[in-house]
N, C-alpha and C positions, 0 to 999 in steps of 0.2 A: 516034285517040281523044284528045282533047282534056283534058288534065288542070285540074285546078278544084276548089275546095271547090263542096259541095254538101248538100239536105239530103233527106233518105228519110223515109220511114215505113215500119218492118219488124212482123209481130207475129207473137210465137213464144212459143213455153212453156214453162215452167222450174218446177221444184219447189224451192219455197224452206220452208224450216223455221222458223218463228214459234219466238223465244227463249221464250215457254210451248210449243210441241210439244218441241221440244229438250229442256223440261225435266221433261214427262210422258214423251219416253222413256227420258231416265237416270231418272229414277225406278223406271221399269219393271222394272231389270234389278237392283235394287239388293235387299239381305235385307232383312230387317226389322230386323235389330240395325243394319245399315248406312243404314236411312232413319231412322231415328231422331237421328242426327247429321246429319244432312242436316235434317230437319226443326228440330232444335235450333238450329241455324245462321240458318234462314227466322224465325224465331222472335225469334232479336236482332237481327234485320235489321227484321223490319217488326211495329209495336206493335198493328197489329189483332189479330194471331195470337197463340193461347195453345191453352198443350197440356190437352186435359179431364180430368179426376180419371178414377180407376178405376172409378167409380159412376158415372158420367154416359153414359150410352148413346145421348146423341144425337151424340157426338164421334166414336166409329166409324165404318168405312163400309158403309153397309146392303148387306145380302146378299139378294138375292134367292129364287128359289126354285129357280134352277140351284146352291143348295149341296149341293144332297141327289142323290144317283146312285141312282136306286133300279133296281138289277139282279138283283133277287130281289121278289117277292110272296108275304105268304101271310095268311091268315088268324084270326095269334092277333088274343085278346082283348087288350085296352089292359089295361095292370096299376092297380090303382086306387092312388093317389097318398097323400099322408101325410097330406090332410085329409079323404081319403073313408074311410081307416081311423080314425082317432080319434072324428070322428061316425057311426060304422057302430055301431049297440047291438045286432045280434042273433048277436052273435061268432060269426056262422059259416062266416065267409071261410076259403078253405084256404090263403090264404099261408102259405107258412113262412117261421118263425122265422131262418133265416140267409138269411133273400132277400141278395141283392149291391145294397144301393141304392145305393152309387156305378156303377154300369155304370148303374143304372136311370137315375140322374142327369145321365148324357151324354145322356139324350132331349130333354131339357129345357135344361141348364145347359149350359156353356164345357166343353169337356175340361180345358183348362186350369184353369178355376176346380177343377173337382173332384180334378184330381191334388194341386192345390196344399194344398186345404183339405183333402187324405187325408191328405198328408203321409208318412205311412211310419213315424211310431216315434210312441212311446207321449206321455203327456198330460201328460208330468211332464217333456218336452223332452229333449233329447242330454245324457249321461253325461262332464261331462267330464271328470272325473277319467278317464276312462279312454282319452281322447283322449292319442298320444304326439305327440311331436315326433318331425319329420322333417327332415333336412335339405333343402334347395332345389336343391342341386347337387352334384356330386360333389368340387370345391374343398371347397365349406364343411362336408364330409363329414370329409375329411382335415385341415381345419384345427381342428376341434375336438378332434381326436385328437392333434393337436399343439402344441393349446393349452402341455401343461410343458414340452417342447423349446425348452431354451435354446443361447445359444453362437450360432456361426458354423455349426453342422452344423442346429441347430434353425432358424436366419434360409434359410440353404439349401434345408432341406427343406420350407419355407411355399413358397418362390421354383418348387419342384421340382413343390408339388400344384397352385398355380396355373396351371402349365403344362401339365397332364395335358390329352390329348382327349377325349371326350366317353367315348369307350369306355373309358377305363383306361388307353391307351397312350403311351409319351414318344417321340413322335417327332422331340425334337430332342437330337443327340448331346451326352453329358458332358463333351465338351473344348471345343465352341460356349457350354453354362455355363458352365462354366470359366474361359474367354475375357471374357466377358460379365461375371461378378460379382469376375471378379479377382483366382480363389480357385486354389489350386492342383486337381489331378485327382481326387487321391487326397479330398479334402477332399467334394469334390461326390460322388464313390462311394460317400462313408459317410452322406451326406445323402439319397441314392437309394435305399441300402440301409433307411434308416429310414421311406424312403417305402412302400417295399415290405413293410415288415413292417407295415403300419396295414390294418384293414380296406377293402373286401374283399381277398381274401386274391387275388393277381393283378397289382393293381393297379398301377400303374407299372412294368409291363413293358417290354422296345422291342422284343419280336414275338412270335407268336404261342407258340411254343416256352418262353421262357421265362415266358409267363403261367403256362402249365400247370405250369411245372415249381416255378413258387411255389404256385401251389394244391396241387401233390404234398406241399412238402413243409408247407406246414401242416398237413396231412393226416395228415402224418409215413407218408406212402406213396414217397416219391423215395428207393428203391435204385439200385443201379447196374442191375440190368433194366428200371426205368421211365424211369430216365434214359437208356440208348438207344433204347428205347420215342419216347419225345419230339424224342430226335436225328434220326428217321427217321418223319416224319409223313407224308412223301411217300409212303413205301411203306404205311403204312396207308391211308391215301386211296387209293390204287390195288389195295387188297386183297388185300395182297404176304403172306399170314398166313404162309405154308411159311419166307418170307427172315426173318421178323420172329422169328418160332420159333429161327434158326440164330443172329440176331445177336442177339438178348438171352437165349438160352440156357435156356430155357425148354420147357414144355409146352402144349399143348392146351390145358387148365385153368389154368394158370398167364397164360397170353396171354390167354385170354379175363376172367379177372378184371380184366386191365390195363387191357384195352379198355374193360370195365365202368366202371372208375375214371376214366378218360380222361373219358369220355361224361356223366360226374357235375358236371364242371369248366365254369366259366362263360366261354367264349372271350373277352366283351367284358365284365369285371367292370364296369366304370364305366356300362354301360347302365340298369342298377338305379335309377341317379339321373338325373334331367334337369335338365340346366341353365337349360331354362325351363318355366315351367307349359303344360299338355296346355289347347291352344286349345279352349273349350267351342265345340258345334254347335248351335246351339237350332230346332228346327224352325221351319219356316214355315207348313205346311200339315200338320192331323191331316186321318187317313184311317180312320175307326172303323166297325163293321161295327154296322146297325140291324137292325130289325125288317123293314124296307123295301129293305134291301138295304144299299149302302156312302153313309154320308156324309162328304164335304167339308168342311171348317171351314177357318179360317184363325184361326192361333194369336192371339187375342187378348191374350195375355199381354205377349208381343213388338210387338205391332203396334203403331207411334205412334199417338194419337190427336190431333184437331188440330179446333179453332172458331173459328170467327171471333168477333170481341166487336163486335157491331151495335150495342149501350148504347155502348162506348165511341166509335166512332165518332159517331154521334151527338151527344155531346158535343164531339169536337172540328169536327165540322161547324156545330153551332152558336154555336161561338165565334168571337171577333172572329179572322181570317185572310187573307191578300191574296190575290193572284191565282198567285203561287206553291206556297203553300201548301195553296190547293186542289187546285192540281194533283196535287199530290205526296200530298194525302191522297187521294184518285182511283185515283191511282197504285197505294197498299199496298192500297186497298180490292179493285182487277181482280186482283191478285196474290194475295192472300190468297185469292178466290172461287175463283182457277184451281186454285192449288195444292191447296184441300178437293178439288177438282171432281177433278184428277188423282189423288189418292190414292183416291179412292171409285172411279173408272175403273180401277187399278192393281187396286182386290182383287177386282172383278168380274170382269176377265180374268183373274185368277192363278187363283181358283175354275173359272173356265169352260176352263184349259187343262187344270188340274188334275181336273177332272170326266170329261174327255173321255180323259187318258190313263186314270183308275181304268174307264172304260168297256171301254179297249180293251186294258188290263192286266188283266180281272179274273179270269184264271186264277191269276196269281200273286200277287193278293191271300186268292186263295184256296186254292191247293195248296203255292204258293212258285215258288222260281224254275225249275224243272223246267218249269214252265208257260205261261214266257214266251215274246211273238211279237216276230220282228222289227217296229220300229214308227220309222217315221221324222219329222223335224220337220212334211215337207210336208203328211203325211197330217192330222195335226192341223191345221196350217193349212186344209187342203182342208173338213174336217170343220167346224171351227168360223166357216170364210170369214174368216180374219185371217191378212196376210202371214205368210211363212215369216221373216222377222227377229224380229217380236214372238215369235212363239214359240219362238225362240232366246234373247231377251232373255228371258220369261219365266221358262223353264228354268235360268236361269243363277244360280249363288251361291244357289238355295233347298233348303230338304228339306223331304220328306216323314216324317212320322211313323205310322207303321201298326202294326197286331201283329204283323210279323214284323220290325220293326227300324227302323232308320231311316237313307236313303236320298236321294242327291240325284236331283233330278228327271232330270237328264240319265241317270242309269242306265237310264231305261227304253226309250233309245231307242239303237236300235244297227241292225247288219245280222244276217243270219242266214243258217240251210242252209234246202235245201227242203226239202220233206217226201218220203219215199217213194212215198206215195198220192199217185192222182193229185189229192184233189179237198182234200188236206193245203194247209193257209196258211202251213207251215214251222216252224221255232222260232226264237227267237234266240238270239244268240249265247251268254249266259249260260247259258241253259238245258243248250247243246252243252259248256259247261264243267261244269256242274254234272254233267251224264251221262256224261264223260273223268274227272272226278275219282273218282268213284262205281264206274265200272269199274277202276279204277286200283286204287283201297282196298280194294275187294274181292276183287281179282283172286289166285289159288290159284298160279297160276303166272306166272310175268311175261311178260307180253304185248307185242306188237311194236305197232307203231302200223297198221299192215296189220290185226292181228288186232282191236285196239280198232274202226276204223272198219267192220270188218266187224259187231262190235256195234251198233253204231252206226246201221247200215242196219236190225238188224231190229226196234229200237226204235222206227227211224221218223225216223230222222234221216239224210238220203243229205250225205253226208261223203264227201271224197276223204281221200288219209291225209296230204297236204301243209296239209289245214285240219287233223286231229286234231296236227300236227307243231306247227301256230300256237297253236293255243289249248295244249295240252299247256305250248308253252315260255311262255307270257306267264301261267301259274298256277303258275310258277318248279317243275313237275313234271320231274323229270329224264328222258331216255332207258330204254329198254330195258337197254340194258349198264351204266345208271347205277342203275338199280334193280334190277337183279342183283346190282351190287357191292354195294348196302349189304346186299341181303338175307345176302349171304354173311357181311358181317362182324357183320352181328345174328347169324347164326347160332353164330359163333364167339365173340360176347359171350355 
């Protein structure tokens, strides 16, 4: 065979992704606090786009009439509205006087709108004299407290509270200070010492033992029987009560107070304070129960809004421009249409993924989670004819908002056991937890995981006792021997 440049004709097929598909799918997967910066960014980037006022309702993205799930029908009367009561002159309507019109108002209005404009406190706004100061972290907790500490012992003990962990504990040794600030031992001791005496009462321990045994003695409860009490934690935890009786010299009544006392004390004082603020969730999707059965919304509070400005363009089309510059306005005009286009495409699937799980969740939008089925990505895919990845992206980083809490989407989809019956669809997983905890909290006498899963069977749920062993340990529920022991030592508190 004869070697040689030459030239072919091949033709084959390739899925290439357009930098606008690219950028309808990261959109897709993103929250609505998280498109909003992303939208802000598109925004200083290309001068056709501007974000619409909170009154402007043609900025959002229209919802069709898959927002509403209606999985119930019935036949009330429509409740007559606030301008058929005012012109109604024969006052003989039977409304009552404490009707609920904001629930009436979700028929009509935004959820959002009506939580917002309920508000929750009275008309005269928040009290604030009676607002306290708190502090931010558990450093700046202790440093105000040490604000008069002067000296070498008071510079010490700032050096001592900024060092604490999160919990309350000094997990680095006094002679590494020491070393460090170039102080003698003795001198950081008494700087430790003053850290420990600052609220809460624990704090700047270095273990477990002596946190307790500072909260004893603020307490002014640290005898020498709670101090071997505390010496021997071990044997408490292992519900040694007959050894603990002999080595701290005590009684039945006497021990069981200890224990009481013990049980009072805060293992991780410093938890009390966070060193950062508690990240807020703001849903993405309400799920509120109509007349009609469950509707759909998507949080308009949260949700960017975005327009295109056609006047403005206009004007710069009509002015003097060369041949680059039309391009390039061309350009932000296909980009700005794509990106409306994408985000209106974005809340129609998140409604319609969202639609189709409250479809196929509506036991536990309506009993709770005792109710729920196993339910997986594909089936929703299968259901609404859209790959199984969108509906991964979908689910992703969003929540739901319903009345019984608030929930990420991804919770409602898991594996599960089968049912007992033969013509049963199963439950999921959670449900299997909710029905092992329940048995647990109830339970008269302490049950084996053999004896739970036999429960378990005639509720309806066929369990082996290797899945009651998994779900038991991942709802951090201890053992059979491990819930004996405590019961023994509640007994003896």
């Amino acid at each position: 065979m004869a070697l040689g440049p030459r030239l072919d004709l091949r033709q084959t097929q390739a899925l290439v992704l357009t930098p606008q598909l690219q950028q309808a799918i990261r959109l897709l997967q993103l929250s609505n606090l998280e498109l909003e910066a992303v939208i802000a960014e598109e925004i200083s980037k290309n001068p056709l786009l501007e974000a619409a006022s909170g009154g402007d309702d043609e900025g959002g993205p229209p919802l069709d009439a898959d927002a509403e799930v209606a999985v119930d029908s019935s036949d009330e009367p429509a409740v007559p509205g606030a301008d058929e009561l005012m012109t109604s002159s024969d006052g003989t309507s039977d409304q009552p006087l404490d009707f609920d019109w904001d629930s009436e108002a979700l028929e009509t209005d935004s959820f959002a709108d009506v939580v917002v404009s309920s508000g929750g406190g009275d008309e005269d706004g928040p009290d604030f004299e009676r607002m306290e100061y708190t502090a931010d972290s558990l450093s700046e907790h202790l440093l105000n407290q040490l604000h008069g500490a002067s000296g070498t012992v008071g510079q010490l003990a700032r050096v001592i509270a900024e060092m604490l962990e999160e919990t309350g504990y000094l997990d680095v040794p006094v002679r590494d200070i020491a070393e460090a600030t170039e102080e003698p031992v003795a001198v950081v001791g008494e700087a430790l010492g003053l850290v420990q005496s600052l609220d809460p009462p624990g704090v700047g321990a270095r273990n477990l033992s002596e946190c307790l045994a500072l909260q004893a003695k603020a307490a002014d409860r640290y005898d020498p029987a709670m101090a071997r009490l505390i010496d021997n934690l071990d044997l408490l935890a292992k519900g040694r009560m007959a050894d603990l009786k002999r080595i701290c010299g005590v009684d039945d009544e006497d021990l069981a107070d200890m224990v009481r006392e013990l049980r009072a004390y805060d293992p991780k004082p410093g938890c009390q304070f966070s060193s950062r603020g508690a990240e807020s969730v703001s849903p993405d999707v309400f799920v509120r129960r109509t007349r009609l059965g469950f509707a759909v919304e998507l949080n308009q509070a949260t949700l960017p809004r975005l327009l295109v400005n056609r006047r403005y363009y206009q004007e710069l089309k009509t002015g003097p421009q060369d041949k680059k510059s039309r391009a390039w306005l061309s350009e932000c005009l296909a980009s700005a249409n794509w990106l409306v286009k994408a985000l209106d495409q974005r809340a129609r699937t998140i409604v319609k993924v969202v639609s189709e799980i409250v479809k196929r969740q509506q036991g536990f939008f309506e009993k709770g989670v005792a109710a729920m089925k196993p339910m997986t990505l594909r089936e929703i895919a299968d259901a609404i004819e859209m790959h199984e990845s969108t509906i991964s992206r979908v689910t992703s980083n969003k929540y739901l908002l319903c009345d019984r809490g608030l929930f990420e989407l991804k919770y409602f989809f898991g594996s599960g056991v089968a049912s007992t019956e033969s013509e049963g669809e199963g439950a999921a997983a959670e449900a299997v937890k909710a029905a092992i905890r329940e048995i647990i909290e109830s339970e008269a006498d302490v049950l084996s995981d053999d004896a739970i899963a036999g429960l378990l069977k005639q509720r309806g749920f066929d369990c082996a006792r290797r899945t009651v062993v998994k779900y038991r340990e991942s709802m951090g529920i201890g053992s059979s021997i491990h819930r004996r022991r405590q019961r023994k030592m509640a007994g003896a508190a």
